[in-house]
N, C-alpha and C positions, 0 to 999 in steps of 0.2 A: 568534617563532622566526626567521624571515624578518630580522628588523632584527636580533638576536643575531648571526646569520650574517654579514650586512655588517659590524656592527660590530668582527667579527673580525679577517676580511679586511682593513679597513680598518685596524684595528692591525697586523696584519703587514705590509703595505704600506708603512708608518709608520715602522715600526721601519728596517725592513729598508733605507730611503732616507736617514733620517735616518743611521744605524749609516755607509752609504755616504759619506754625505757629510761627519760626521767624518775618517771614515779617508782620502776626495781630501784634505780644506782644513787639518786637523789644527791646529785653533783652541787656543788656550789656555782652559781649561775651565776655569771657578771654580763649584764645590756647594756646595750651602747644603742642610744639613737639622737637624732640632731639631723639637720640638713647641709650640714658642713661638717667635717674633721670624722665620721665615723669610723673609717677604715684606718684612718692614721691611729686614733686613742685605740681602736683593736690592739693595731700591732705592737703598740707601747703596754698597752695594760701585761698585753703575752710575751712583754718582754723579760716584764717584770716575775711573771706565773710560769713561764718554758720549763723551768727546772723544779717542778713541783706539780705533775705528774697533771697536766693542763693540754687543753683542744681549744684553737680558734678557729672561726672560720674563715673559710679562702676567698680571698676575689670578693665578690657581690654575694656571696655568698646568704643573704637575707633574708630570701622572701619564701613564700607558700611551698618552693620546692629544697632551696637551697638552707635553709635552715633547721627542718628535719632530717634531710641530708646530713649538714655538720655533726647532729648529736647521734645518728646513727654510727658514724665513723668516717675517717679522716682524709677525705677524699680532695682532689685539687682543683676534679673537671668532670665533666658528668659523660656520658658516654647513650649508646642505643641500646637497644632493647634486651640483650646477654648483661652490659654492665647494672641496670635497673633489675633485672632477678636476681643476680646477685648482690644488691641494695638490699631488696626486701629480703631474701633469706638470710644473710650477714644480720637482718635488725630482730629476726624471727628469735636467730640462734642464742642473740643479747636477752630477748625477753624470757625464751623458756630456761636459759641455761646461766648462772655466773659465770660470767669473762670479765677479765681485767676493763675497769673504766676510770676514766679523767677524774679528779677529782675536782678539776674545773672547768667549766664552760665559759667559755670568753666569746658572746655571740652581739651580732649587730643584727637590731630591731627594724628592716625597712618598712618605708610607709610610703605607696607609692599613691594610693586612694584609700578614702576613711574606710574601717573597720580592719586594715591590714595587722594593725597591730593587735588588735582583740588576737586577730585569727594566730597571730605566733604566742600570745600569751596564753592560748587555751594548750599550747602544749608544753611552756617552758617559764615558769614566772621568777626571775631576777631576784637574787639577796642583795646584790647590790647592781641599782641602774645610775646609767653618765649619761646625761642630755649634754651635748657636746655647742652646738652653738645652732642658732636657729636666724638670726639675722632679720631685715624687715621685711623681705619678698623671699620666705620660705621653700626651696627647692620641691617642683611638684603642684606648687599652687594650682594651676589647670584645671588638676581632678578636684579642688575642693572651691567652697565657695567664697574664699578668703585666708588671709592668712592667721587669722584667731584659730580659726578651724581646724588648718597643720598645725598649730599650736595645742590646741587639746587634743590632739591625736597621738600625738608627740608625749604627751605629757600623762597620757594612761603607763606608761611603763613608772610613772614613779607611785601615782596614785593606788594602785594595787595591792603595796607591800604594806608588808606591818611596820606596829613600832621600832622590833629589836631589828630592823632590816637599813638601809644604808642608800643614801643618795647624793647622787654628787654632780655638783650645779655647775655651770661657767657664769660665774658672778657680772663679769663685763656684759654679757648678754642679756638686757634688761627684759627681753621673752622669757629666757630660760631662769633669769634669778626667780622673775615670778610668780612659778610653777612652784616654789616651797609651801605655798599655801594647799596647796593639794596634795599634802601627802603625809603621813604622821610617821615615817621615816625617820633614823636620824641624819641631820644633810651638813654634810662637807664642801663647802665651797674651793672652786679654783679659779685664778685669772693673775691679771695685772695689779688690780684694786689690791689698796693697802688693807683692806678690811676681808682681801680672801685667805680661809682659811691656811690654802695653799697656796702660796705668793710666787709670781715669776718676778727678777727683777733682773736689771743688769742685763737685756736682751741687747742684741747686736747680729747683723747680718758682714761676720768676718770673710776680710781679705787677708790671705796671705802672698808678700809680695807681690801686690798689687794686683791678684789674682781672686777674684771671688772662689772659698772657700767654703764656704755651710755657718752655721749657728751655734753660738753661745749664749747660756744664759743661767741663773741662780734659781735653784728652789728654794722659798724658806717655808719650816715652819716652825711655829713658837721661836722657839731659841735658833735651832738650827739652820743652818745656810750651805751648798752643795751645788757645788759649781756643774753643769751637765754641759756637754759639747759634741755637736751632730752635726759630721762632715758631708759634704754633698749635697745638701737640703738647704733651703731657704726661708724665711716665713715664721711668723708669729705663730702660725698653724704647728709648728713642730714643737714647741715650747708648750700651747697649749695642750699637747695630745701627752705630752709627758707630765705636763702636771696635774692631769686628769686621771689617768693613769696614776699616778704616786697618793694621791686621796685613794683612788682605790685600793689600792694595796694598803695604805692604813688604816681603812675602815673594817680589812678582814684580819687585820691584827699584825702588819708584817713593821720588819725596824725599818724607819728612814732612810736610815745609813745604806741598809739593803736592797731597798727599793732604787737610791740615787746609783750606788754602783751596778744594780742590771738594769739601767737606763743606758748603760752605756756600749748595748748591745744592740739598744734600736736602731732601725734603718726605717724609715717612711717607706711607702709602699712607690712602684715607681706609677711615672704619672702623677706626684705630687711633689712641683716645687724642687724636683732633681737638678743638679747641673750635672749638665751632658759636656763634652768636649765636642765641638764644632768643625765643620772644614774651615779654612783658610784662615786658621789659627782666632777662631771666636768661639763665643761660649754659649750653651743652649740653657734654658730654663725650663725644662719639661714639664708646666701641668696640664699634659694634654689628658688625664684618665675623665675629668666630667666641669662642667662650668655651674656655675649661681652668683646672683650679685653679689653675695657675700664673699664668696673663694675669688671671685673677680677684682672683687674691690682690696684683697688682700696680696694678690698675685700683680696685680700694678704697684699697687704698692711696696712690692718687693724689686719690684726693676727702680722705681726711680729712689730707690734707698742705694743702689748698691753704682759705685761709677764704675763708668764704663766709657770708652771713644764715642762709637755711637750707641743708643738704644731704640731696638726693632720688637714692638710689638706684634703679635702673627694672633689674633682672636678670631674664635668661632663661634655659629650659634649658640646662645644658651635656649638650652627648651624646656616646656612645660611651665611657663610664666604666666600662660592666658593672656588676661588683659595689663596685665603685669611689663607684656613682650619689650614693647616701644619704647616705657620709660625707663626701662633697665637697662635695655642697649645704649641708648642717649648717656644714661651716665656714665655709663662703661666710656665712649667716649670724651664726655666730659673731663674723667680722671686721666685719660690716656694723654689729655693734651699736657697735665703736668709730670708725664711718668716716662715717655718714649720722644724721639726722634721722626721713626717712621711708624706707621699705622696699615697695619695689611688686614684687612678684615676675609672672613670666609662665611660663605653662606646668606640665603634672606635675609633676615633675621639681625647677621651680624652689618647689613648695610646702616642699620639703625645708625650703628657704634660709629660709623663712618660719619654718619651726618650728626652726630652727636660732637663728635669732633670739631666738626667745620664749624657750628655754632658757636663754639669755644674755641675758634679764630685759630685753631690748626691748619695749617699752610696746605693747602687743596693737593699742591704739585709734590706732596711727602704721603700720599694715601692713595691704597689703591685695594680695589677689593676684587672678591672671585667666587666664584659659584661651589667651588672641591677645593679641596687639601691640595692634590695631586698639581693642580694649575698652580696656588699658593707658593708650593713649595720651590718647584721647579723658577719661577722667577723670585724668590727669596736668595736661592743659590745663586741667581745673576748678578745681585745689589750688595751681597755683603761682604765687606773687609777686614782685614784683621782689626780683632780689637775691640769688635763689635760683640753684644750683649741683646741676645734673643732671647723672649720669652714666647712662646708656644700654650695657646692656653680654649677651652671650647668645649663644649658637650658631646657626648659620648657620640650621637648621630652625626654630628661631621668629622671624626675620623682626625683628629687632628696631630695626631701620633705618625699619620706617614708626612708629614712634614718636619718632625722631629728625621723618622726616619734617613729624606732626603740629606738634612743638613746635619747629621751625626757625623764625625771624625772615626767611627768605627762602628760602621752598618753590621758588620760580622755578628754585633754584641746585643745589637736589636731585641733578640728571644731573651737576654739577659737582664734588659734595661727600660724596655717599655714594653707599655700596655699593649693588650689584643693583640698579643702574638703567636695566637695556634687556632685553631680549628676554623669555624666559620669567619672569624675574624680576617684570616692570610688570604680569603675565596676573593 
């Protein structure tokens, strides 16, 4: 009861310095929300803003704590009770006094239950927001009554802005295109579609020397066309987070040309769609940082695009589905029968994907499933051979990163290369 109470205070606190110290420094705000890609379009939009005097924020950085946080200042990881006063004194010093401030805010909108996003909007409202991609079983459904519902929740960060303000849609996402209606914005489309403003074409998940490599792909716009190229990384997700990213940067006024050349410093965040180097000379597909049927549906789809000797799916629960649960795992399986080899599920939850499988006449004696990562991993290391092509993929509560960790080629790099690597996480 005692820590509930602080931690109240301590979001009113929060709010109420952050809210302050928008309204002294009056930064130019860029939001990011969707139920897929937010973290990636982050780190893309600040790839493009790093060198023009800009603050993103870290990790999950999103919600009621962590996102007055960011505009406070530029913090990585939160700390006890010494690091928190000196939070609020640092944010005290911002409101009474001039100090040097970001001229941009590159901040991501969570919504983990309705009214989240009112509560970040009452302290920071977006010149320009990116609905990134929302899919049909919207990450989080649980807390709400449907998925219309994360849909309009989602969709307050565009509705809020004026005319002379700036929105930027993912055209392919027929949720997301439909939210232009709500907003009197002007809106910049990005996707695939020939009709988006900002066009990907030319996508390819590259091999070199018969070696999965990372992503190529074209941005056009109007006339112009700019080859962009990101090594390590997998997935249509990376293509979109940069072309979402590059409307952005043209709706605040920047050249193309400039925008395409500091794309070429992006790196995804790890955790999404990495390739790892593996023992016994095989290759990992790291998106263990969170699961949804959309990133699911994207992250199989990335194994069975790329060859490989054999392919070893390793899925985890996805949670927060509600009644959603069952038929999203089933399809998860369903795709897996056309994507992998073998099928290791983890978790309740993920038994679904299991039998989702077998309905879709996956070979029983190639799936096996486990309660932990820990078990997962441990007999993963028994089954695989050189040559093999692991993907690694599950929501945040099953931990799906120490299976990465088992079958890493250089566990050393661990704190370097994946997710939940310090504090409560290592416990």
């Amino acid at each position: 009861m005692v820590k509930l109470k602080l931690r109240k205070i301590l979001q009113f606190a929060l709010k109420h310095l952050a809210g302050a110290i928008i309204k002294k420094y009056k930064p130019t705000v860029i939001g990011i929300t969707g139920s897929a890609g937010k973290s990636s379009t982050k780190e893309a939009v600040y790839a493009i803003f790093k060198n023009k005097n800009s603050r993103a924020n870290r990790g999950n950085f999103n919600n009621e704590i962590g996102f007055p946080l960011t505009i406070i200042g530029d913090y990585e990881q939160t700390g006890g009770f010494l690091f928190w006063l000196k939070v609020l004194w640092f944010g005290l010093v911002q409101v009474l006094f001039r100090r040097p401030y970001p001229e941009f805010l590159i901040l991501e909108y969570g919504a983990d239950k309705p009214k989240d996003i009112d509560y970040l909007l009452d302290i920071a409202k977006p010149r320009v927001s990116v609905i990134t991609a929302m899919g049909k079983v919207p990450v989080h459904v649980e807390f709400y009554h449907g998925p219309a519902e994360v849909i309009k929740e989602k969709a307050k960060l565009i509705s809020v802005l004026f005319p002379e303000d700036s929105v930027v849609l993912n055209i392919d996402d027929e949720n997301v295109f439909s939210m232009a209606e709500l907003t009197k914005a002007k809106i910049l489309t990005f996707g695939f579609s020939e009709e988006a403003n900002m066009r990907i074409s030319g996508f390819d998940n590259r091999l070199e020397k018969g070696r999965p490599a990372g992503v190529a792909f074209n941005l056009n716009f109007r006339e112009e066309v700019f080859p962009v190229r990101i090594d390590g990384v997998f997935g249509r997700a990376a293509a979109y987070a940069s072309a979402a990213a590059a409307a952005a940067g043209l709706s605040l006024g920047l050249d193309f040309g400039f925008i395409c050349d500091a794309l070429s410093d992006y790196q995804p965040l790890a955790g999404r769609l990495r390739l790892i180097a593996g023992i016994k000379e095989t290759w990992l597909i790291d998106d263990s940082y969170n699961s949804s049927p959309l990133s699911m549906e994207e992250a199989l789809n990335v194994l069975q695009d790329i060859p490989a000797k054999r392919k070893i799916a390793a899925l985890g629960d996805m949670a927060e589905l509600g009644r959603y649960t069952i038929a999203s795992h089933e399809e998860a399986g369903r795709q897996a029968r056309k994507s992998c080899d073998f099928l290791i599920t983890v978790g309740a939850k993920a038994k679904f994907i299991a039998e989702g499988a077998k309905m879709n006449n996956f070979p029983a004696d190639r799936i096996l499933s486990f309660d932990s990562s820990e078990e997962a991993g441990l007999e993963i290391q028994k089954m695989i051979q050189p040559g093999d092509l692991i993907l690694i993929k599950g929501s945040q509560a099953v931990r799906m990163e120490k299976i990465v960790l088992e079958l890493m080629a250089e566990p050393e790099k661990a704190g370097e290369l994946l997710v939940r690597q310090y504090g409560k996480w290592l416990r």
